[in-house]
N, CA, C and O of each residue as an XYZ file, in Angstrom:
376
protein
N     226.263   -132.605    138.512
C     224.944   -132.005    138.645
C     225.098   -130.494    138.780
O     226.004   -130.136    139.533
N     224.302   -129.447    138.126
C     224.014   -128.244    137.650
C     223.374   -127.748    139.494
O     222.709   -128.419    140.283
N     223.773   -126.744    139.589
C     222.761   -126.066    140.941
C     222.020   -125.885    140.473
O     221.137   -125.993    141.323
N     221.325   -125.500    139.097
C     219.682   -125.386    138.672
C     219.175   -126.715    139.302
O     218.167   -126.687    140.007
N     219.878   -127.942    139.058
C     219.063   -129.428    139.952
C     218.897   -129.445    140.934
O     218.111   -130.296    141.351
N     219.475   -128.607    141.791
C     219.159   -128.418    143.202
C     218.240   -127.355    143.582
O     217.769   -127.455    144.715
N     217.827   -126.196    142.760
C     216.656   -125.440    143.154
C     215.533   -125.973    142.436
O     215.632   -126.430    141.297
N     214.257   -125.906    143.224
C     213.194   -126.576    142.786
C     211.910   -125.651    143.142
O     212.184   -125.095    144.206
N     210.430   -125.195    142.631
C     209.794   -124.658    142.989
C     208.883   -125.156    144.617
O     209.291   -126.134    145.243
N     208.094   -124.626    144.941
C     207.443   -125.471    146.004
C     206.484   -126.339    145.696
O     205.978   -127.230    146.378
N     206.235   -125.910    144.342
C     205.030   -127.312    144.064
C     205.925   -128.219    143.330
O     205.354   -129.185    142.826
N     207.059   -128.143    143.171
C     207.118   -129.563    142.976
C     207.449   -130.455    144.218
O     207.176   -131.655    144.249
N     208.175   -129.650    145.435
C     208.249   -130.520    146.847
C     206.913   -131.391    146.978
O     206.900   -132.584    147.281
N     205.233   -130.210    146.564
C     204.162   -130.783    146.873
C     203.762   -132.182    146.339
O     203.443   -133.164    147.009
N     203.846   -132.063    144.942
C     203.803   -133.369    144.217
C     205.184   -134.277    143.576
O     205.092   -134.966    142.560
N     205.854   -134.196    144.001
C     207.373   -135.316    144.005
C     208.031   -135.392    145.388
O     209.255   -135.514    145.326
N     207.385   -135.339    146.909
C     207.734   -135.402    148.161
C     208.385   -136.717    147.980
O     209.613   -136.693    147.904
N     207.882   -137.680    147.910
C     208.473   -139.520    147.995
C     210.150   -139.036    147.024
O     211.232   -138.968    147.607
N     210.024   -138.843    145.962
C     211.239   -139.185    145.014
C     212.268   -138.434    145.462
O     213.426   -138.838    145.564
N     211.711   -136.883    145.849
C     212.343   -135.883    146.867
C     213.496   -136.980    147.960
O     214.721   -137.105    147.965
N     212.398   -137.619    148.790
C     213.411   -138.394    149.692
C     214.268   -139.110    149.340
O     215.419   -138.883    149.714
N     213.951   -140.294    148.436
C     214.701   -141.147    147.275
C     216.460   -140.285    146.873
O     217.657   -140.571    146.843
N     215.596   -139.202    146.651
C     217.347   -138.568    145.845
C     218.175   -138.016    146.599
O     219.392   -137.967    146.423
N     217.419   -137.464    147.691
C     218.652   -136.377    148.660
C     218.745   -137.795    149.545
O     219.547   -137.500    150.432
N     218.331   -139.196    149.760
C     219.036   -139.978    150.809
C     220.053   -140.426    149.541
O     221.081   -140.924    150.001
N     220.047   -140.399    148.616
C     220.626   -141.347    147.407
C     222.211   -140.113    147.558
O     223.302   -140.392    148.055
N     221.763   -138.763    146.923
C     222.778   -138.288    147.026
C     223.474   -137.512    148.118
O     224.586   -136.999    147.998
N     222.645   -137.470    149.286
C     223.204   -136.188    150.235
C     223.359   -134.757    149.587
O     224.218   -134.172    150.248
N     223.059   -134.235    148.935
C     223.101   -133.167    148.153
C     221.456   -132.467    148.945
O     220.432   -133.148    148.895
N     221.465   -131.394    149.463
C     220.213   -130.726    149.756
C     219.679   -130.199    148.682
O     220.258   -130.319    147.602
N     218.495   -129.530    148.789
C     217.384   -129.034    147.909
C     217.132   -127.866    148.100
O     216.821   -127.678    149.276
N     217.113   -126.689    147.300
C     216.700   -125.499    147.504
C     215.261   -125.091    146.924
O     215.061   -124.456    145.888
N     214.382   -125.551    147.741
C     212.612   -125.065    147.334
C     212.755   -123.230    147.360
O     213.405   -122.502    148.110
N     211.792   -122.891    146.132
C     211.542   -121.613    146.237
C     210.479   -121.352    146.020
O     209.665   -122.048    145.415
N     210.307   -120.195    146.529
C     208.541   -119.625    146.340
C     208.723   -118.019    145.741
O     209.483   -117.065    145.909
N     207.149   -118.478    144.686
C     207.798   -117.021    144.140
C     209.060   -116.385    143.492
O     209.271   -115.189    143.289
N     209.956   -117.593    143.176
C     211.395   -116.948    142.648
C     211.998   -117.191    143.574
O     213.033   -117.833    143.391
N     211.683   -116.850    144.781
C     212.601   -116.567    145.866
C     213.248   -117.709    146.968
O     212.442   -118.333    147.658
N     214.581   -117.948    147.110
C     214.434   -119.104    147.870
C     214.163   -118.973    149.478
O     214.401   -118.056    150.263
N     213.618   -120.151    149.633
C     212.586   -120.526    151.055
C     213.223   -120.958    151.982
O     213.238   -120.434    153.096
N     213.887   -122.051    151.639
C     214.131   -123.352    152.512
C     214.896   -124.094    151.967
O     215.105   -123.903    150.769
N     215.456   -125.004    152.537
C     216.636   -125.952    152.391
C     215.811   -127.352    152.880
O     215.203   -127.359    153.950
N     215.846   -128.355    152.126
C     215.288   -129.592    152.295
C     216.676   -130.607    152.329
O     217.375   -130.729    151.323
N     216.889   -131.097    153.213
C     218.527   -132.302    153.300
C     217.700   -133.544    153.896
O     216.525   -133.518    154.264
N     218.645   -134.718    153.908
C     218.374   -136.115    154.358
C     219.437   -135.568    155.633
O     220.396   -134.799    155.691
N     218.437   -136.708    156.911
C     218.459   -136.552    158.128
C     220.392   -136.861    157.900
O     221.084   -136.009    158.456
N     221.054   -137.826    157.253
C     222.561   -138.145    157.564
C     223.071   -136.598    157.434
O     223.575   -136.018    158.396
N     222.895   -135.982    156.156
C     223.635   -134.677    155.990
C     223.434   -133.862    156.776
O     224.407   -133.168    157.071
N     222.095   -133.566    157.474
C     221.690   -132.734    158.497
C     222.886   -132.733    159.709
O     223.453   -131.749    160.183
N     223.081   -134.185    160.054
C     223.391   -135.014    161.319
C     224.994   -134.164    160.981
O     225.403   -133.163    161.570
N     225.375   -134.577    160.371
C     226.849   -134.424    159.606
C     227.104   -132.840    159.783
O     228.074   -132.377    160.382
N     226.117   -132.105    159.189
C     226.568   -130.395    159.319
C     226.583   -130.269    160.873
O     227.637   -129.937    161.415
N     225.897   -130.422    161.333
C     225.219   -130.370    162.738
C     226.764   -130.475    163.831
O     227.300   -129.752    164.671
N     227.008   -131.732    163.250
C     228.719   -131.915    163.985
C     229.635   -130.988    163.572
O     230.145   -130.180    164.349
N     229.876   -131.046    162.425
C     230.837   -130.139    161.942
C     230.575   -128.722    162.228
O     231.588   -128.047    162.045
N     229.638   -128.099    162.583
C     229.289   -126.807    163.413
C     229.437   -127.189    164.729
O     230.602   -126.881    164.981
N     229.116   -127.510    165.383
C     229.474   -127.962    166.797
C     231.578   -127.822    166.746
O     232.319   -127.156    167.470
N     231.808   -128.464    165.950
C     233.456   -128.964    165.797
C     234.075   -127.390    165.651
O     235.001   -127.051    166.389
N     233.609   -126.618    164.834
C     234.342   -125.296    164.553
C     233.927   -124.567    165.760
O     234.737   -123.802    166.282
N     232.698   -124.727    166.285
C     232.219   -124.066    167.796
C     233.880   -123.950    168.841
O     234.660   -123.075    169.216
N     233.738   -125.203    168.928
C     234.769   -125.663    169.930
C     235.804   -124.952    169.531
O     236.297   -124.199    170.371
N     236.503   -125.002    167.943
C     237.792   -124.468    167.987
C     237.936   -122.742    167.803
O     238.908   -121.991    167.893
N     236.435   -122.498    167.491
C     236.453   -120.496    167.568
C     236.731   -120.822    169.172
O     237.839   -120.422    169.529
N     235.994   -121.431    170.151
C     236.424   -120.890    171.496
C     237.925   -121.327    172.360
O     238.413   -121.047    173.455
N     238.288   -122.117    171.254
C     239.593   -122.307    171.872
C     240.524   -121.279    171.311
O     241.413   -120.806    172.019
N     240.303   -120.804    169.683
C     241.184   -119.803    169.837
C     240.899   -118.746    170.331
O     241.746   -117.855    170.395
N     239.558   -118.566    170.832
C     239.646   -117.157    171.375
C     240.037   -116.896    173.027
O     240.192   -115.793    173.552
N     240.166   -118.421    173.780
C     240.920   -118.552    174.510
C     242.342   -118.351    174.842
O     242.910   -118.042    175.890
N     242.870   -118.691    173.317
C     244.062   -118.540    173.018
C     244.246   -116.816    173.150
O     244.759   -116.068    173.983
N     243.643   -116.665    172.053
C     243.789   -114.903    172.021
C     243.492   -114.252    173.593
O     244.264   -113.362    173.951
N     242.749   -114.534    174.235
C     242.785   -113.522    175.483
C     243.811   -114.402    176.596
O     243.589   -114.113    177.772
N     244.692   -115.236    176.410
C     245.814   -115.759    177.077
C     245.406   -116.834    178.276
O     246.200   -117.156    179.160
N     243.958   -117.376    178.168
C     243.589   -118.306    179.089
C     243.633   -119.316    178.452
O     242.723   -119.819    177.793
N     244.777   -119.713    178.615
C     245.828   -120.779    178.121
C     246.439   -121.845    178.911
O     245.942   -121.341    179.918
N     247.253   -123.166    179.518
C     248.102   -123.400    179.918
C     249.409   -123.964    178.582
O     248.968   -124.340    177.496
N     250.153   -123.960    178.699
C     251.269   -123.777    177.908
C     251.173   -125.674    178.123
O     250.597   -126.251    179.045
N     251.960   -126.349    176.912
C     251.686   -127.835    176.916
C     252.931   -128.682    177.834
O     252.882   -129.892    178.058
N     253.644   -128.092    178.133
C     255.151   -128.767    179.048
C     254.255   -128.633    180.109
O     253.664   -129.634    180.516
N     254.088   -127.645    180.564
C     253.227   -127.202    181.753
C     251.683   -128.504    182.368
O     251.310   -129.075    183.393
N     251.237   -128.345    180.721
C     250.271   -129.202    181.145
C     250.289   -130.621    181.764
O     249.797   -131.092    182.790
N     251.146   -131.199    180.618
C     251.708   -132.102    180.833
C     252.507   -132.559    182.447
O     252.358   -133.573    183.129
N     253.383   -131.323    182.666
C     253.642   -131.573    184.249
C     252.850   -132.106    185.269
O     252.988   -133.081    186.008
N     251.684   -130.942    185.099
C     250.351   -131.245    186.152
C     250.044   -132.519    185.794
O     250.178   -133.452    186.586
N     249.709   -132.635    184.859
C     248.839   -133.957    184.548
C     250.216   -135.732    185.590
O     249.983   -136.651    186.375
N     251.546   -135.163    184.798
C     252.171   -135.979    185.713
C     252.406   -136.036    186.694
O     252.852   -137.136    187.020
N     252.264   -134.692    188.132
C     252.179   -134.845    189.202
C     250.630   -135.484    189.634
O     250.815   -136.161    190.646
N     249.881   -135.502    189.431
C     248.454   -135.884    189.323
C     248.680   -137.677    189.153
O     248.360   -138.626    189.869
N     249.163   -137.595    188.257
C     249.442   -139.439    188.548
C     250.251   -140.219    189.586
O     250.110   -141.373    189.990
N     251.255   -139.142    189.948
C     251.958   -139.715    190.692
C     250.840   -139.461    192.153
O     250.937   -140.381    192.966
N     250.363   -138.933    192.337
C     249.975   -138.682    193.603
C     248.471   -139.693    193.218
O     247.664   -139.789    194.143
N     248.299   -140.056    192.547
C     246.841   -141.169    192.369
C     248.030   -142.672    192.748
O     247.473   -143.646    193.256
N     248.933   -142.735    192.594
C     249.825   -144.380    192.609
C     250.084   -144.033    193.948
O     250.479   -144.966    194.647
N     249.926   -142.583    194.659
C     250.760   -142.651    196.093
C     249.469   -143.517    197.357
O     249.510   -144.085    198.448
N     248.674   -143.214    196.547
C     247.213   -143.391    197.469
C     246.872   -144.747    197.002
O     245.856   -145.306    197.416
């Protein structure tokens, strides 16, 4: 499929809304409505939405872990690991 199939004017969102849904649940592929030439808006099925939604959340997490990394608020993984095994031992002591 051509990205011309994916931009669409706004009147056709108005009169092909139903088939609209039909194809972006069929393909996951979003829709670029434009007005005036110009594009507007992004039309997706709720799965792809759901899906970006995580996968932004997912890179969230790892920009702030490396930038954790970068300013050195870190624990090193032998290290971690230590704690974590004194921590067990002292949960079996009790």
């Amino acid at each position: 499929m051509h990205l011309a199939d994916h931009v669409k004017p706004i009147s056709y969102l108005k009169s092909e809304a139903a088939q609209i849904v039909k194809d972006l649940a069929d393909s996951g592929e979003p829709l670029i409505i434009t007005q005036n030439g110009e594009a507007k808006l992004v039309v997706q099925d709720v799965r792809s939405y759901e899906a970006t939604q995580q996968t932004l959340a997912l890179l969230k997490l790892l920009a702030l872990g490396q930038k954790q990394i970068d300013q050195g608020d870190h624990v090193d993984g032998e290290d971690f690991f230590s704690e974590l095994d004194e921590l067990d031992r002292q949960q079996k002591i009790r």
